[in-house]
Structures are given as C-alpha cells and as structure tokens.
C-alpha positions as CSV (number, residue, x, y, z in Angstrom):
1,X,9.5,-2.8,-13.7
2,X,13.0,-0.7,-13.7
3,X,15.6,-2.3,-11.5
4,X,17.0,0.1,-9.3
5,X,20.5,-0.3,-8.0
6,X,21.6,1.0,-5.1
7,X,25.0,-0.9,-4.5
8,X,26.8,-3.3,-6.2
9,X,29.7,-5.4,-7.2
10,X,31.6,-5.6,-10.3
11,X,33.9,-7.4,-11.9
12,X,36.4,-6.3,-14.8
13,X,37.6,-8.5,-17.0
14,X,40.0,-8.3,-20.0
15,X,39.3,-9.9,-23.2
16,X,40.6,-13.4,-23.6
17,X,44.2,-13.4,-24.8
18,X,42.6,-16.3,-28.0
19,X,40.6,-13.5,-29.2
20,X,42.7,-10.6,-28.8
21,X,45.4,-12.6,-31.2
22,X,42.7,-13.3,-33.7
23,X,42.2,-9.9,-34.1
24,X,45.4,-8.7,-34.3
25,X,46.3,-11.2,-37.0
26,X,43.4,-9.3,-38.8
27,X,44.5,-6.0,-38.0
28,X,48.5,-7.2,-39.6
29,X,46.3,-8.9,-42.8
30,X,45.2,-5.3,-43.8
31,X,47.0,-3.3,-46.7
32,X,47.7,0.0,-45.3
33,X,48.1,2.7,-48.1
34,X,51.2,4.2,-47.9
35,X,51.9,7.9,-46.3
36,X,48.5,6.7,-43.8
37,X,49.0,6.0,-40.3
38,X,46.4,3.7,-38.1
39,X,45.5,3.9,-34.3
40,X,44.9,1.2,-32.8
41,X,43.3,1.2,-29.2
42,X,43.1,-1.4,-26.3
43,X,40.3,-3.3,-26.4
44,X,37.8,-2.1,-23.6
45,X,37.1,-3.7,-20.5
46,X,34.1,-5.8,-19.3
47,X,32.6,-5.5,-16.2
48,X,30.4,-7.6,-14.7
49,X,28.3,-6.6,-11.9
50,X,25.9,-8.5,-9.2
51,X,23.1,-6.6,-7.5
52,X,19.7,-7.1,-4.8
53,X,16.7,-7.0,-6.5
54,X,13.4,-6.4,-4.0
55,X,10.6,-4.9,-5.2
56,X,9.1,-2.0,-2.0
57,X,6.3,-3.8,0.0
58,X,3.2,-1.5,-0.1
59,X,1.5,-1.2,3.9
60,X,-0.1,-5.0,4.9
61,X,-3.2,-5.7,6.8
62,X,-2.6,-7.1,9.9
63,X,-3.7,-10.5,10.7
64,X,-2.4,-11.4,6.6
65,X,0.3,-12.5,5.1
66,X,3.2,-10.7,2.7
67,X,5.2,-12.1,0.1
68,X,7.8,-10.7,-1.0
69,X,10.4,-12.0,-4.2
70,X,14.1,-11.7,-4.1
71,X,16.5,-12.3,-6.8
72,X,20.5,-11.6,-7.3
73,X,20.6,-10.0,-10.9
74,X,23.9,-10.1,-12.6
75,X,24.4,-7.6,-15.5
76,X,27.5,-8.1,-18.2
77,X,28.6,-5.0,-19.9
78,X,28.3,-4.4,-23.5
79,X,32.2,-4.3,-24.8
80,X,32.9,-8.0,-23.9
81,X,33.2,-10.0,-27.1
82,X,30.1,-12.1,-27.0
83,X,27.9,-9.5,-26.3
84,X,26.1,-8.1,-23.0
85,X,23.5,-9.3,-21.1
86,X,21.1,-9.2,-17.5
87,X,19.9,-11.7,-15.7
88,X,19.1,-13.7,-12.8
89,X,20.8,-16.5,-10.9
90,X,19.5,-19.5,-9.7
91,X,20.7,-21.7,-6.8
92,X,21.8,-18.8,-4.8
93,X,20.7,-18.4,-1.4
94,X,19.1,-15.7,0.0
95,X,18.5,-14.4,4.1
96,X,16.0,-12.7,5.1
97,X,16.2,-10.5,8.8
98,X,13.6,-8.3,10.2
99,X,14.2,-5.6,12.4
100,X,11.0,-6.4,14.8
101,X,9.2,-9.9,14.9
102,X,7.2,-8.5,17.0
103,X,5.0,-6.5,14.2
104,X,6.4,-9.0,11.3
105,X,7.7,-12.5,11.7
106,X,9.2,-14.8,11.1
107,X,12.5,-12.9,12.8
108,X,15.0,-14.5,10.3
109,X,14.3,-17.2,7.0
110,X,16.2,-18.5,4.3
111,X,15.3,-18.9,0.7
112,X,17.1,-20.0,-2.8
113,X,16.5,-18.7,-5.6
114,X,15.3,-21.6,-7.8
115,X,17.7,-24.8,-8.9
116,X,18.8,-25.7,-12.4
117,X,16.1,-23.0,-14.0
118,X,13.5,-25.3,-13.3
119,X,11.6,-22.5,-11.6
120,X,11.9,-18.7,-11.5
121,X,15.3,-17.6,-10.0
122,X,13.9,-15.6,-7.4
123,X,13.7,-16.3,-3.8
124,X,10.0,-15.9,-2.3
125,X,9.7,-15.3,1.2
126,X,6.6,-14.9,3.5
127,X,6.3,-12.9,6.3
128,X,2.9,-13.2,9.1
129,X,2.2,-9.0,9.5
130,X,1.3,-9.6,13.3
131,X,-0.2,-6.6,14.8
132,X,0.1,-2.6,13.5
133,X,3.5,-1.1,13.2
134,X,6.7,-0.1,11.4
135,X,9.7,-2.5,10.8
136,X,12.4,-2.9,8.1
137,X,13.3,-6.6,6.5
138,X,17.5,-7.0,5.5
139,X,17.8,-9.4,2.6
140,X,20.9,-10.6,1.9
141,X,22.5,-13.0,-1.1
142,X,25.3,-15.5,0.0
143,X,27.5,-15.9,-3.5
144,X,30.9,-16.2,-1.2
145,X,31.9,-19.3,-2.5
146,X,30.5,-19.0,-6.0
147,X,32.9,-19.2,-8.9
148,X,31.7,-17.5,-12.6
149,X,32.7,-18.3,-16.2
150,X,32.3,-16.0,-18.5
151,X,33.0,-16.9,-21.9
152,X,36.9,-18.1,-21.5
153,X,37.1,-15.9,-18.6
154,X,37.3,-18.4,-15.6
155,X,38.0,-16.8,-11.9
156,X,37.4,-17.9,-8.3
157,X,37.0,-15.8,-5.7
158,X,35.0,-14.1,-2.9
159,X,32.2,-12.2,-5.0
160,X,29.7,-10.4,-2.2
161,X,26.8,-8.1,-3.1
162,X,25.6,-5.3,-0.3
163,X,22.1,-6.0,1.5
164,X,18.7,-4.4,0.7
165,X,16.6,-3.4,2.8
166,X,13.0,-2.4,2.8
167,X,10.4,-0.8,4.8
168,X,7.6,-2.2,5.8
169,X,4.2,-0.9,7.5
170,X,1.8,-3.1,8.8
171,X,-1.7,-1.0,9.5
172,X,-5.2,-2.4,11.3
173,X,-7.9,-2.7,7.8
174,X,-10.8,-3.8,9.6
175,X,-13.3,-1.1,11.0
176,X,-16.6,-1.0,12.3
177,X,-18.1,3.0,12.4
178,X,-20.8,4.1,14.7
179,X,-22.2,7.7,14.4
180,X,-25.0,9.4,15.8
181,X,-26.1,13.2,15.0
182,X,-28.4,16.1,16.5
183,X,-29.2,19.2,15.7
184,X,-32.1,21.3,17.6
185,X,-34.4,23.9,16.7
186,X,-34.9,25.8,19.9
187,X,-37.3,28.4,18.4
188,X,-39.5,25.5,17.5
189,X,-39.0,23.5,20.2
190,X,-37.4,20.5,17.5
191,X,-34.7,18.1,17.8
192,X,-33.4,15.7,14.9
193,X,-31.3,13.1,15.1
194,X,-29.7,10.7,12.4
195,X,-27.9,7.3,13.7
196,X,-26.2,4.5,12.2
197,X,-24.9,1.3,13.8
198,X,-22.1,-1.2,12.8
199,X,-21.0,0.1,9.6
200,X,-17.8,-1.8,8.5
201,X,-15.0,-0.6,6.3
202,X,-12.9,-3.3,5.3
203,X,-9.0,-2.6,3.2
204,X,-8.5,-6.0,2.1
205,X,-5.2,-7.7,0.2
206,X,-1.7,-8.9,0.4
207,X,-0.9,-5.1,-0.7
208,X,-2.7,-2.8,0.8
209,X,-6.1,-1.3,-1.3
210,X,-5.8,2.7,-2.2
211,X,-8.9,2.6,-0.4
212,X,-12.2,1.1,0.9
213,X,-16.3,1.9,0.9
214,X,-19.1,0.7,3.0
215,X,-22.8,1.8,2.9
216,X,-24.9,2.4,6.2
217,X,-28.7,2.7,7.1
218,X,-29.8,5.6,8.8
219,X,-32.5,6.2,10.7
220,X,-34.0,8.9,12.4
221,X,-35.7,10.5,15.0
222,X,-37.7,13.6,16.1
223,X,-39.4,15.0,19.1
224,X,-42.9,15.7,19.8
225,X,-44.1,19.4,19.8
226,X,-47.1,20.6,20.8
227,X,-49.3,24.0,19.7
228,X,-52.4,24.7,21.9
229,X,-54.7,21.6,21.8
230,X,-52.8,19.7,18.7
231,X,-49.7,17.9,18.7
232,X,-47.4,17.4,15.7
233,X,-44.8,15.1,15.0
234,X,-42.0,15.2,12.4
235,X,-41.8,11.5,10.9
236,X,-38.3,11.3,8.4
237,X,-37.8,8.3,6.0
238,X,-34.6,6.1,6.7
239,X,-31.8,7.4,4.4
240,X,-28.1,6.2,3.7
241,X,-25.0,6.9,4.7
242,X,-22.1,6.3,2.6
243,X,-18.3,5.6,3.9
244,X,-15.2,5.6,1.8
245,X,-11.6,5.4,3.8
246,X,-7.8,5.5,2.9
247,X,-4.7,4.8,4.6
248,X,-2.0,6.9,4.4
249,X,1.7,6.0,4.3
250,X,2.1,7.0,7.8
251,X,-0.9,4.3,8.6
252,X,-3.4,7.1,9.9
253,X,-6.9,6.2,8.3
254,X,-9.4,8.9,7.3
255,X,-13.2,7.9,6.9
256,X,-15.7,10.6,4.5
257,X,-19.2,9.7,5.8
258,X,-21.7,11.8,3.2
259,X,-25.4,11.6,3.9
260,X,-28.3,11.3,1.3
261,X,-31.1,13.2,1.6
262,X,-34.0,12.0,3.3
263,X,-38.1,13.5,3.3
264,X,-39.9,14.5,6.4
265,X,-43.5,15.1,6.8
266,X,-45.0,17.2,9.5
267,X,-48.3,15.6,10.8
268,X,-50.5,17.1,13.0
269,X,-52.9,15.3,15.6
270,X,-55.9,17.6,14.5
271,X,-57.3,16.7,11.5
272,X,-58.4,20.8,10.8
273,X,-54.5,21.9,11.2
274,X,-53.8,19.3,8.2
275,X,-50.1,18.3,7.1
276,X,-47.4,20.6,6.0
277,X,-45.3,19.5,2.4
278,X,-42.7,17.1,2.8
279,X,-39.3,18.7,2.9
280,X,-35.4,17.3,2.6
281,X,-33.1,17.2,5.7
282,X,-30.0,17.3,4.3
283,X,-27.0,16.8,6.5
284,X,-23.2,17.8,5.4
285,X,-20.5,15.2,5.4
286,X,-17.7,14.9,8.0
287,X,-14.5,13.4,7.9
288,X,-13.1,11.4,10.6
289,X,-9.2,9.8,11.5
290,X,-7.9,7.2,13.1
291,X,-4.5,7.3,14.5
292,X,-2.0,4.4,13.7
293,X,-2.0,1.3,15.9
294,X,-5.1,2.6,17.7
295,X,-8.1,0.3,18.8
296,X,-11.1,2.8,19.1
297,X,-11.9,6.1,18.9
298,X,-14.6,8.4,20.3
299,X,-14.5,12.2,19.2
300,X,-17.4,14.4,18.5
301,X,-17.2,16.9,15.6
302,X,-20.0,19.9,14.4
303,X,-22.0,19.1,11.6
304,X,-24.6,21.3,9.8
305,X,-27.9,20.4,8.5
306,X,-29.8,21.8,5.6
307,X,-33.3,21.9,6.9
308,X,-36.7,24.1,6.6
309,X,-34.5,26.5,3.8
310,X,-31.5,26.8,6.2
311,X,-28.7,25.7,8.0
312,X,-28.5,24.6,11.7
313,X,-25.5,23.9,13.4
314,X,-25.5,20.6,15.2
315,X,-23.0,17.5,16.5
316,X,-21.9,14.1,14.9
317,X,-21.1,11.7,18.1
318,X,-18.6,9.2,16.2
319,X,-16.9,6.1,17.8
320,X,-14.5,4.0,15.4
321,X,-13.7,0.5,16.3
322,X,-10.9,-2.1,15.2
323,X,-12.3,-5.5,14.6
324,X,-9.3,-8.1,14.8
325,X,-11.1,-11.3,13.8
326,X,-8.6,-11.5,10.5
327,X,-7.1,-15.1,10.8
C-alpha cells in the first residue's frame, strides 16, 4: 500500500567530516591534464524524515470491534553516503484519542510499536464501535526524547512528528425486512397480494462488506369471486423474494427486493365452467432506504404487477427493522 504523507519532520544532516576528507584526498590524488579546469561541488545534504502511518478505517458494524495499525515510518534520503532507506521504528509509543466515546471507545489508549524487532513495529489498537454514528480517532507518536544515529551522524534532540487523524463511521448491519403487496382488479372484482416475513440482511466484518443478500418466501393470496351460480378462486404458488443491500459512505442503507415469478391457476366451483391456463404474476422490484442511526422504518411505495397480459398499478407496505443482538 502507498504511504501517504501528509506532514512531517525532517532532519538535514551533512556528510561526516571522516568521509568528506577521504574523498577529497582522492579528488587531490587525480592528474589533471593541463589547460583543464575541474568543479567541484558540496556534497549534498541528507535529510531524514519521520512520519504517521494509519491506514483509513472503512465504516464498522456496530456491536464489533475495529483494529486499527499504527506505525512511525522514518525515511533517509538517497545522497547520504551509505545509501537511503524507509522504515519503521520499534519501541516508540503511540496515543490514541477519539473524538466521541460515545459511538467508539475506548476514549483514549496507548500502544508501542513492537520492542527490539521481535514483532512488527506497528502499534495495534482496538476500538468497541458502540452504537451508529460519525467520530474521528487522533493518533499521535511520542519520539520527544528519542535520540538517532545515523551512520557517524549522532544528535540529540526534540524530534516530534504531527498527528493523524482519521475518520471513522460506525453504521447498524443487522436488518430484518418485512413487505406486504396488493394490487386490485376492480373490473374483475380481484385482489392479489404477495407477503414476506422476517427477511434478514446481515453486512458482516471488522470492515464493512460492499454489500449483503438475503432470500425471502413469499406467499400469496387472492379473493373469492363469484359469476352467477359458480365461484372461482385464484390459487398462486409461493415464490421468492430476493434482497441485496449496500451502505453508503454517508451510512444510509438501500435494500433492492426483486420478485420471481410465480403461476396462478383460476379454478372454478363448477365442474362445466372448467379451469383457465395457468398464467405468471410477475411483480416489479422496489428499492427501499434506511436513514443512518435509525431503528425502523415504515413507508409505503407503488409497485406494478405484470398480470393477465398487463400492468396494474398497486402498493408495497414495507417496514425495516434494526436487530441489535450483535455482542
């Protein structure tokens, strides 16, 4: 992964005096041809430069946990003498501060990054996502104190590296969808309907899923209609449902319900009036949203249904429930 650097500090050093007289001993050894003149230019300048590294936290279920890895990299430019180079520290501790403990906790922790490179020098920190909402966590290294060698460059001094800090969205991932549809027919005297109970659509992880699916069992349902002395009744095979949800960045989570197709058959009570063929009820998917931090939602929104060779208008009845049994 790129490290992106926001602010940092550096260091400038000058080559160490040992090496700059080897070199100019050199530079004296050399036969210069005569009439030729030779420029010779300061050695350049090494910086060294110390820097936050923490990755962005993508949104968390509430009710799980976040990790998150910290580590102070400290990059040494090319031009000093024994070469560049990046890496990161161990032994160097590292604070953690978020802005509301109320969505994300704990409120303030503190982490080293590893000892002695016996294990990766990177602070790890854990944060409880407590309930939905938007907070920001301030990570900063503590290397007041530390003194670096580099190569026969020695220095003390007060070395400080600027905070990072990072967004983080914490979003309910748990849902449990109810819908119930009806068109009518009133030149027939029909109604349909199409229901499906406790559906759940589950985002699941550490870092949050692009998205999440569920499949539902429909059933359905028709009126009775009578013509003179027989009665016929429209019977319609269960079907199923199929969910699929995302969450955007904002925490706002969309549900897609699409239907299948299902058969009916129209049976009549007198045994002379027969059966009519089987044909396909076809509803047409809806979309519903859930605003951020909400617990339940109950909305109604028109639906169409491709029936008998054409389209009746009708209603989905939706309620959308959090379920907050995450532990």
């Amino acid at each position: 992964m790129p490290m992106r650097r926001k602010t940092c500090t550096t260091r400038t050093i000058a080559t160490p005096r040992s090496i700059r007289v080897a070199v100019l001993a050199a530079v004296v050894g050399l036969v210069v041809p005569y009439g030729s003149t030779t420029a010779h230019s300061s050695p350049p300048v090494a910086e060294i430069s110390y820097f936050l590294h923490v990755r962005k936290p993508a949104r968390v279920c509430a009710g799980s946990q976040l990790k998150l890895a910290a580590s102070l990299q400290r990059e040494i430019s090319q031009p000093l003498p024994w070469g560049g180079m990046m890496n990161a520290m161990d032994s160097v501790g590292v604070t953690a501060k978020v802005a509301d403990p109320g969505v994300l906790g704990p409120a303030e922790s503190l982490e080293v990054t590893g000892w002695d490179q016996s294990s990766p020098p990177e602070a790890v920190f854990t944060f409880a996502a407590k309930k939905p909402g938007l907070t920001t966590i301030t990570f900063d290294a503590d290397i007041a104190h530390m003194s670096e060698v580099a190569g026969e460059v020695h220095w003390p001094g007060v070395l400080t590296v600027a905070p990072v800090t990072r967004e983080v969205r914490v979003v309910n991932c748990h849902y449990k969808v109810l819908v119930a549809s009806t068109w009518d027919f009133p030149e027939s005297q029909l109604t349909l309907t199409s229901i499906f109970l406790g559906a759940e659509l589950r985002f699941s992880g550490d870092e949050l899923a692009a998205g999440a699916s569920a499949t539902a069992a429909v059933t359905w349902g028709t009126n009775k209609r009578v013509s003179g002395p027989c009665s016929f009744t429209q019977t319609i095979d269960p079907s199923t449902a199929s969910l699929s949800g995302e969450i955007d960045e904002s925490g706002i989570v969309r549900i897609k319900v699409t239907w299948s197709s299902s058969t009916a058959h129209n049976v009549s009570s007198c045994p002379s009036a027969g059966s009519s063929a089987p044909v396909t009820p076809t509803p047409d998917p809806i979309t519903i949203e859930m605003a951020p931090g909400a617990s339940v939602k109950n909305w109604s929104a028109t639906q169409t249904l491709g029936f008998l060779g054409r389209s009746q208008a009708g209603w989905a009845d939706y309620e959308i429930f959090v379920v907050t049994d995450e532990k």
